[in-house]
N, C-alpha and C positions, 0 to 999 in steps of 0.2 A: 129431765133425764129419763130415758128408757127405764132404767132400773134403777134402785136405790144403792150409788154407792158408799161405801162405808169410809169412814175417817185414815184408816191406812193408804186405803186404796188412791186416795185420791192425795195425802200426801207422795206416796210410791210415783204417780201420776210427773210427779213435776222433772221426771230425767226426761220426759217427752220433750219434743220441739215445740207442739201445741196443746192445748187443754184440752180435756176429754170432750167431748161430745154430751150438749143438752146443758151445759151447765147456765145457772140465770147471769144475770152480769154481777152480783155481788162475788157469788163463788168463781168466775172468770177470772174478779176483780182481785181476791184476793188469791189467786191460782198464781198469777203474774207476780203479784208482791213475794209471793214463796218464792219464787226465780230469781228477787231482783229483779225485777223491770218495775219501778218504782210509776215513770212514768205512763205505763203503759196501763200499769193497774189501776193509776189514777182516773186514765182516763176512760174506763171501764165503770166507776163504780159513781162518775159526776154524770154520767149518762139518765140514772135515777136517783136525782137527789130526791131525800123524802121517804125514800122508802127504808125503812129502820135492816134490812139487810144489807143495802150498801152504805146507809149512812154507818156502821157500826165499822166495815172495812176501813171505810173512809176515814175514821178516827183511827184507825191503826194505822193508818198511813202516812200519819200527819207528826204522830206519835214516833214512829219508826224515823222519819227525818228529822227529829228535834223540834219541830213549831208546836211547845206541847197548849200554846192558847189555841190555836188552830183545833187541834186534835180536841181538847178539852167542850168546845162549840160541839164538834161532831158526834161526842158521846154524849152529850144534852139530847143532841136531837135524835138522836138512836135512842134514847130512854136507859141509856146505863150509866152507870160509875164509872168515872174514869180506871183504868186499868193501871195498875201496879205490878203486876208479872213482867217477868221478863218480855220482852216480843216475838220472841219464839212461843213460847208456852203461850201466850195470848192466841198466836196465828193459829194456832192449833185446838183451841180450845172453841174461837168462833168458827174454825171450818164444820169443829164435829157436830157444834149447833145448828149450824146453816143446812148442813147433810141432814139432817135429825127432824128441820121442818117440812113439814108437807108445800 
């Protein structure tokens, strides 16, 4: 990204038709899942498996459709705890992490 945007902004972001501009495919990935487009975000974030930024989406994803063995694999491999918040509060909480790393 050009510049560092900040965790509102980039919720505020999602009345747009597309995602801002610069973003990596994890925040793409989970740009689309704030939408609704389940599939689209999916298919955004198995582009880099492995990389603990979209694997961590990738378990909210899996999480958000019910397959919680699926999702449960994905937070292994992201290196976290399974989540327990709601899935809003989660979405939320991994964008402002994701904004937050270099």
């Amino acid at each position: 990204m050009s510049r560092m945007m900040k965790a509102d902004e980039y919720e505020a972001s999602l009345v747009e038709a597309v995602p801002p501009e610069g973003l990596d495919l994890a925040l793409t990935g989970l740009w689309w899942a704030g939408k609704g487009e389940w599939d689209r975000a999916h298919g955004f974030v198995q582009r880099d498996e492995g990389n603990p930024r979209c694997d961590i989406v990738h378990a909210l994803l899996h999480r958000q459709e019910g397959d919680l063995g699926n999702a449960a694999y994905w937070y292994r491999r992201a290196g976290e705890p399974v989540a327990k918040e709601p899935i809003l509060e989660e979405w939320k909480a991994i964008a402002a992490r994701l904004l937050a790393e270099p």
